[in-house]
C-alpha positions as CSV (number, residue, x, y, z in Angstrom):
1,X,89.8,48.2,-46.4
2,X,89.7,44.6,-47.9
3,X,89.3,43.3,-44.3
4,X,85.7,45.6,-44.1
5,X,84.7,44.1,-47.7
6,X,85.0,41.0,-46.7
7,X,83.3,41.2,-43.7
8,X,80.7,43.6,-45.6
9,X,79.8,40.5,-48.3
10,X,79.3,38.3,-44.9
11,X,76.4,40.2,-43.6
12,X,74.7,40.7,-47.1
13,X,75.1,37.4,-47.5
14,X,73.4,36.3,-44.0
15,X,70.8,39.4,-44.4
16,X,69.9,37.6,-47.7
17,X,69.3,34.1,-46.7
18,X,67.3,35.2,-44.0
19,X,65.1,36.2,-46.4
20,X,65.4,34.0,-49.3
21,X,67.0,31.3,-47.2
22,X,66.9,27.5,-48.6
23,X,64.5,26.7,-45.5
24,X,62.1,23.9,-46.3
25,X,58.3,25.2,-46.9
26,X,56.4,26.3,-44.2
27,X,54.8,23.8,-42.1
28,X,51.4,22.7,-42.3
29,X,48.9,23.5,-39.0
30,X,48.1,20.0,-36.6
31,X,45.6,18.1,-38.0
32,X,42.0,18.3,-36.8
33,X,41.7,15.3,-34.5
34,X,39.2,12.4,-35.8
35,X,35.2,12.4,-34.5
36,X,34.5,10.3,-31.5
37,X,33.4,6.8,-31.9
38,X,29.8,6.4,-29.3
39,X,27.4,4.1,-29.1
40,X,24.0,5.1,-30.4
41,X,20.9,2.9,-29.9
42,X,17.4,3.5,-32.3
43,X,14.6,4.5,-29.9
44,X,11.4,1.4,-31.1
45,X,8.1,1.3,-29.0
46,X,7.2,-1.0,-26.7
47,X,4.9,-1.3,-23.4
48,X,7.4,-1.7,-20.3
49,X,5.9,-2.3,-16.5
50,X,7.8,-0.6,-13.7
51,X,6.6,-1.3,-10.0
52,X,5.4,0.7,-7.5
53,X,6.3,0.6,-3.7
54,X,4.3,1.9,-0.8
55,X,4.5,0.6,2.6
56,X,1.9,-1.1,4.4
57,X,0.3,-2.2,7.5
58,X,-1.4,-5.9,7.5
59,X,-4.5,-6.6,9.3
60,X,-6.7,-9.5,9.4
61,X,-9.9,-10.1,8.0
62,X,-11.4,-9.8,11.1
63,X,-10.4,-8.3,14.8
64,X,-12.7,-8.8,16.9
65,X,-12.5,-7.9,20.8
66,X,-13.9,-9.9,23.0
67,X,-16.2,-7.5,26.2
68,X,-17.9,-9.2,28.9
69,X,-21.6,-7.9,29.1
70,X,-22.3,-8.5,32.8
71,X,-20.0,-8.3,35.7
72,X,-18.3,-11.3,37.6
73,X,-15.4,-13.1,38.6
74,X,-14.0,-15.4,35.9
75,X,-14.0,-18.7,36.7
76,X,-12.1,-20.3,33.9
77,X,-10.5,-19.4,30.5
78,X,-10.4,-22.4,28.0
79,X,-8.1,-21.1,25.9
80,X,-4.6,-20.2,25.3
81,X,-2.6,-17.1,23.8
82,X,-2.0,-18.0,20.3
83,X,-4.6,-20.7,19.7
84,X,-6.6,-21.1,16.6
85,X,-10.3,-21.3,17.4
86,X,-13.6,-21.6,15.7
87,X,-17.1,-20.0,15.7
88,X,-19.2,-20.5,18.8
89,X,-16.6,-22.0,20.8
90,X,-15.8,-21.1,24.3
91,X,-13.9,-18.9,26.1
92,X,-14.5,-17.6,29.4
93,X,-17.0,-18.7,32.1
94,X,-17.9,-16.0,34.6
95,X,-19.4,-16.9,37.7
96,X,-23.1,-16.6,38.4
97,X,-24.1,-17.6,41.3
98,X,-25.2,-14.3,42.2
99,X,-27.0,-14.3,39.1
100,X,-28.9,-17.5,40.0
101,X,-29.9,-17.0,43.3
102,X,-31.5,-13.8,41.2
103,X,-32.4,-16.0,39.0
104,X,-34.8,-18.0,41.5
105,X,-36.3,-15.3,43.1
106,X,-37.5,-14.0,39.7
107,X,-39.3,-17.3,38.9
108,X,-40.9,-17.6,42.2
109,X,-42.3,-14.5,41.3
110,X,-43.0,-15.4,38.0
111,X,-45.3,-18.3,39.8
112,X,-46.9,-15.8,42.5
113,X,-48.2,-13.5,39.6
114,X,-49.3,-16.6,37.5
115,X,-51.4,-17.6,40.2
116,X,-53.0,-14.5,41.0
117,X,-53.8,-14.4,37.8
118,X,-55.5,-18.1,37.3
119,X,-57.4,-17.1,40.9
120,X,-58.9,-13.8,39.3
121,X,-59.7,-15.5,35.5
122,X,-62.8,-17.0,37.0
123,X,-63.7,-14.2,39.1
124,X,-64.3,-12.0,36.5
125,X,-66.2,-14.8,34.5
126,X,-68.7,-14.8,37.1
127,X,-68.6,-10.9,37.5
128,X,-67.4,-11.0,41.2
129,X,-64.7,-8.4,40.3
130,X,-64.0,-6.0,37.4
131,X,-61.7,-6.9,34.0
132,X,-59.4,-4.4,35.2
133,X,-58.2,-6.1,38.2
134,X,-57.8,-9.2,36.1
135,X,-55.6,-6.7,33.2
136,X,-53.4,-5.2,36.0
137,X,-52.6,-8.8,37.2
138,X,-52.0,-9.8,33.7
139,X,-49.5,-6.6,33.4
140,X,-47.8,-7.8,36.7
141,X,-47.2,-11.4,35.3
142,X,-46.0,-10.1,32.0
143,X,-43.5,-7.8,33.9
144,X,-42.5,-10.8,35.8
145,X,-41.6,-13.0,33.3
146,X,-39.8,-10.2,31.4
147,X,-37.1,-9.7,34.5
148,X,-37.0,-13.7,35.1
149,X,-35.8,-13.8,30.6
150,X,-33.4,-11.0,31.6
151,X,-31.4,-12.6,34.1
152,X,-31.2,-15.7,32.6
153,X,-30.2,-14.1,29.3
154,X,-27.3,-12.4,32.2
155,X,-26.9,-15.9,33.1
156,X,-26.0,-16.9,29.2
157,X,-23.8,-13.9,28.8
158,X,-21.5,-15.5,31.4
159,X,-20.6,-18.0,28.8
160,X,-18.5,-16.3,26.5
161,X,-17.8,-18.0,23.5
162,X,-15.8,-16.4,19.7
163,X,-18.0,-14.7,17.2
164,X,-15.5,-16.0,14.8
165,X,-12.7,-18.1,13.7
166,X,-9.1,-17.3,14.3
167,X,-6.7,-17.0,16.3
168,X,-6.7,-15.6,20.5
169,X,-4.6,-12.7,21.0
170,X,-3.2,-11.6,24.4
171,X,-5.5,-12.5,27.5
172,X,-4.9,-10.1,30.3
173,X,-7.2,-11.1,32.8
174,X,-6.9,-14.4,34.5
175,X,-9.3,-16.6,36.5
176,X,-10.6,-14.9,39.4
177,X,-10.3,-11.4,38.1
178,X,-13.5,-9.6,38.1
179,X,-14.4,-7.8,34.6
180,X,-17.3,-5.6,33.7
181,X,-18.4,-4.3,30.8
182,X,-16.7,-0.8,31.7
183,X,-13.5,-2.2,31.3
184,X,-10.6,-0.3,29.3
185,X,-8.8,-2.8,28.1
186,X,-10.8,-6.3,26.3
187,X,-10.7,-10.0,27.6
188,X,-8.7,-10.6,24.4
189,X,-8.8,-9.9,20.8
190,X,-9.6,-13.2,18.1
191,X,-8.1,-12.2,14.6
192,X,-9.5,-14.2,11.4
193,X,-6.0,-13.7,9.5
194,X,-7.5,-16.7,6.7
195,X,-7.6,-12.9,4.6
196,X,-4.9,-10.6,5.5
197,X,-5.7,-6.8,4.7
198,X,-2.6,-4.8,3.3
199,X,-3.5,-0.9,4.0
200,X,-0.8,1.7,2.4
201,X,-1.2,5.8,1.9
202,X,-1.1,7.4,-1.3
203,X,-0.4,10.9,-2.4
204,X,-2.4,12.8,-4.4
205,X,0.5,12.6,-7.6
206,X,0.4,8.9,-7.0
207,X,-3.5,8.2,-6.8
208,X,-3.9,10.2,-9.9
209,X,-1.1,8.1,-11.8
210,X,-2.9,4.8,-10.5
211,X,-6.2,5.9,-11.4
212,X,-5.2,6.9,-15.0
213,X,-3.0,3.4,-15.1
214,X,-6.3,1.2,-14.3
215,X,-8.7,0.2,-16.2
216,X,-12.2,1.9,-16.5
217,X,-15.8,0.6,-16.2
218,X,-19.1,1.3,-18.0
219,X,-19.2,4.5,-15.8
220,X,-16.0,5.4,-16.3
221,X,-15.1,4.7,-12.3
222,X,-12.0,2.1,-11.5
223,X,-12.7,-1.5,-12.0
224,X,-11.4,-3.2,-9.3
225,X,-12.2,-6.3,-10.5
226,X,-10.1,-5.9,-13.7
227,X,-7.5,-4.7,-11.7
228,X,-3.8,-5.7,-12.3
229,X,-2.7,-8.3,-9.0
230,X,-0.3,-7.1,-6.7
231,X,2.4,-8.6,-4.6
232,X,3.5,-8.3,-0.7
233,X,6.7,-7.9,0.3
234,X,7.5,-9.7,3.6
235,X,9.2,-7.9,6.3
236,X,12.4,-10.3,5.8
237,X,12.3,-8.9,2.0
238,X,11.0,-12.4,0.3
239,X,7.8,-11.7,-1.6
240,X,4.5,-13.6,-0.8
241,X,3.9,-16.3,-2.8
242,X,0.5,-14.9,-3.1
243,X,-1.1,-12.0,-5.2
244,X,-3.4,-9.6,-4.2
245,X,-6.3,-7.9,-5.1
246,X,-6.4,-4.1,-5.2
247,X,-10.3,-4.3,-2.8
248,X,-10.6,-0.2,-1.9
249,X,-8.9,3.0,-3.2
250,X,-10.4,5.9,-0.9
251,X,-11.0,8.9,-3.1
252,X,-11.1,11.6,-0.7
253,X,-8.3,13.5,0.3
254,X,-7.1,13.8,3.9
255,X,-6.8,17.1,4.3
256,X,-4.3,16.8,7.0
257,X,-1.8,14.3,5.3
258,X,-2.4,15.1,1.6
259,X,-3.1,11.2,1.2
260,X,-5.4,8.5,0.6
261,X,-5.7,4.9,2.0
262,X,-6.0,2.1,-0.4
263,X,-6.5,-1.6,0.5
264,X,-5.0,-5.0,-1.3
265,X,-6.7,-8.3,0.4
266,X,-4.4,-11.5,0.0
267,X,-5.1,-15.3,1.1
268,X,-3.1,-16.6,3.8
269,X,-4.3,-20.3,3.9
270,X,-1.0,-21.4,5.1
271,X,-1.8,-18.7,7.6
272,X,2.0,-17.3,7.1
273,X,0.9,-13.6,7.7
274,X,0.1,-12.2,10.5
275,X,-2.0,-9.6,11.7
276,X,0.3,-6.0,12.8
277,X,2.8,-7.2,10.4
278,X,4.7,-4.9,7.9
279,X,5.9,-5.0,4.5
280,X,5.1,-3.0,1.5
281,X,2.9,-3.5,-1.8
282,X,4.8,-3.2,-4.9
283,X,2.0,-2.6,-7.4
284,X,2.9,-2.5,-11.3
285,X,2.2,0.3,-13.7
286,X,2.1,-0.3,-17.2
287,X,3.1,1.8,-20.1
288,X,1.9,1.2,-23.7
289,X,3.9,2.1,-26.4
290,X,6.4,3.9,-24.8
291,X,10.5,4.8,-24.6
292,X,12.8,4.0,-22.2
293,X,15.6,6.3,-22.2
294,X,19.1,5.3,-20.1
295,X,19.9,7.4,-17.2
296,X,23.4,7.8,-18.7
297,X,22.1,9.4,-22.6
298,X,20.9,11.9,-20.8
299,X,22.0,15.5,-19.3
300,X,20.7,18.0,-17.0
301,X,20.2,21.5,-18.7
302,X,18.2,24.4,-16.2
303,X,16.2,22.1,-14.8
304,X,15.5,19.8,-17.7
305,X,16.7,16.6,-19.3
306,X,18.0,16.4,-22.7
307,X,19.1,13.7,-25.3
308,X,21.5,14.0,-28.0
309,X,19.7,12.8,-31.3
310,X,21.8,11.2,-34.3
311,X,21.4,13.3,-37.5
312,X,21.8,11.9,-41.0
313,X,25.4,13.8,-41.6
314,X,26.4,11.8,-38.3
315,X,26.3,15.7,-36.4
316,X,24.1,15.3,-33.1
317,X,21.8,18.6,-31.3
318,X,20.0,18.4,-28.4
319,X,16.5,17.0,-27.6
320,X,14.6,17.6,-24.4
321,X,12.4,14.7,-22.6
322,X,9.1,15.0,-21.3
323,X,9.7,12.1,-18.9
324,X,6.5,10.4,-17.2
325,X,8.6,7.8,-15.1
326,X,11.5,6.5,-13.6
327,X,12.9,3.0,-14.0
328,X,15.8,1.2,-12.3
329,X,18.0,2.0,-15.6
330,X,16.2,5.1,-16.4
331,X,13.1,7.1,-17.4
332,X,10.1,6.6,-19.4
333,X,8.9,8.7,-22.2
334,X,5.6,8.3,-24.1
335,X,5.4,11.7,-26.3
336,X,7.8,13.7,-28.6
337,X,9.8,11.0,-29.8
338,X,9.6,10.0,-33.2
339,X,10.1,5.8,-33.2
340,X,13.7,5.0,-34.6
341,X,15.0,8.4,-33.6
342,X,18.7,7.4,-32.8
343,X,20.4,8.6,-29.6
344,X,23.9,9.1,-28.1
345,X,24.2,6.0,-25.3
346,X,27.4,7.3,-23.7
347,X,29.9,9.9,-23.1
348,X,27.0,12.5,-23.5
349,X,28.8,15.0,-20.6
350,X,31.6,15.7,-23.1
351,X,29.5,16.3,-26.2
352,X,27.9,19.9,-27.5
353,X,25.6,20.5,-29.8
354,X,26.8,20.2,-33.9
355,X,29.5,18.0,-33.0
356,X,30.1,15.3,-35.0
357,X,30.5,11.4,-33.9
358,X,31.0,8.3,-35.2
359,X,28.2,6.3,-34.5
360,X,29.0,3.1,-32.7
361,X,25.4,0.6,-33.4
């Protein structure tokens, strides 16, 4: 009996530490872990210029094919493939001498008819024979001399000399190949590249955006004149030391393409372009009083893109962008921005709206 006592006292004595043990006090939950330090950045104003890239064909100022107008043989080319040339100087020579014996025949009748009609003149004075014989003679001499100015204007056409200066393109035909005017294919082509043509395609997003980005005349068209310049990137990726001129922005619609042509004309006195060359135009739009936003402050939410804006209490909610451009670090905004709103620069993925930071200027 003592033995069940004692081991009765045990198990009170266990049953009532369990429940009014000496444990120490009950331990406190984990700590809340401290707000995030990110970087912030205060959103200020200011006019930023992006560029614009559309790819372009060059042409010279001038391409002018050269077309023989009379047939023949040619009897010798005076120039070369490749060589610069001026106005009025000479080509080709065709041969004539088909043209000259045609040539002679025409003036001997020019003669005959010129003395028919000196032997009639006094005839007709003296009333030996009517005016009308002496008009129709007249008529035949006119005729005459009109077929006698033809060939030897043929005669002159032989002689084929460049409208313009430049530079000769391919010649195909060689001496003593006979050309005609019905040929399909030109005795050459001379290019005045002293202006080089850039031609690029626009579509219809892009022509509006350049057409609200340039400046306005009295009439409220585009002035080209005021115009921003615009530069040509070479096909080797260097840009021409040269600006250009925007010259012609074509405001009708191809209906086919969606697109418009446009035209930038730049100087090539050290004649380093080349007509058929390639490139592109990079043309710069400019933005007044706008925001540039980093790509990395921002998130993609159903479609849209969304900031996180700094409040006073250092908590941060959501903001969504009306953006208006891209930039090589990110977009442009110009409305719905208050200036010196303060934004969340990194880490933006990991953050949700009511969250508090510590803001890292």
């Amino acid at each position: 009996m003592k033995k069940l006592s004692i081991i009765g006292l045990l198990s009170a004595g266990l049953l009532l530490s369990s429940c009014f043990g000496t444990t120490p006090e009950k331990q406190a939950g984990a700590a809340a872990p401290p707000p995030p330090s990110l970087k912030v950045g205060e959103l200020q104003k200011k006019d930023i210029t992006i560029y614009n890239e559309f790819a372009t064909t060059l042409e010279g100022k001038q391409n002018v094919e050269i077309w023989p107008k009379v047939s023949g043989f040619i009897q010798e080319v005076y120039v070369e493939e490749g060589q610069k040339i001026k106005k009025g100087q000479l080509l080709f020579k065709l041969e004539t001498q088909t043209l000259n014996q045609d040539a002679n025949a025409a003036k001997a009748a020019v003669n005959v008819a010129q003395v028919e009609v000196d032997k009639l003149k006094p005839l007709v004075e003296k009333n030996i024979i009517s005016e009308v014989q002496l008009e129709t003679a007249k008529a035949q001499l006119a005729q005459a001399k009109a077929n006698y100015e033809s060939i030897v204007s043929n005669i002159g056409y032989s002689r084929i000399t460049s409208p313009v200066d430049g530079y000769i393109g391919e010649i195909p035909y060689k001496t003593g190949a006979l050309v005609s005017s019905n040929m399909t294919q030109p005795l050459t082509t001379v290019s005045d590249v002293s202006e080089v043509r850039a031609y690029f395609s626009l579509n219809e997003k892009e022509l509006l955006a350049l057409k609200e980005s340039l400046p306005k005349n009295e009439n409220n068209g585009i002035d080209l004149k005021n115009a921003p310049e615009v530069t040509l990137v070479m096909i080797n990726g260097q840009e021409y030391p040269e600006p250009g001129k925007i010259a012609m922005i074509n405001s009708i619609i191809n209906g086919t393409t969606g697109s418009v042509t446009a035209r930038a004309d730049f100087k090539n006195k050290n004649n380093l372009l080349s007509s058929g060359s390639t490139g592109k135009i990079k043309m710069p739009v400019v933005y007044g009083g706008a925001y540039e936003i980093p790509q990395e402050a921002t998130i993609d939410l159903q479609g849209k893109k969304l900031v996180y804006v700094l409040k006073d209490d250092n908590t941060i909610t959501t903001m969504p962008i009306n953006i208006v451009a891209n930039t090589q670090k990110g977009f442009i905004v110009e409305k719905g921005i208050e200036e010196g709103t303060k934004i969340v620069l990194e880490g933006v993925t990991k953050l949700r709206d009511g969250m508090t930071i510590n803001p890292v200027q």
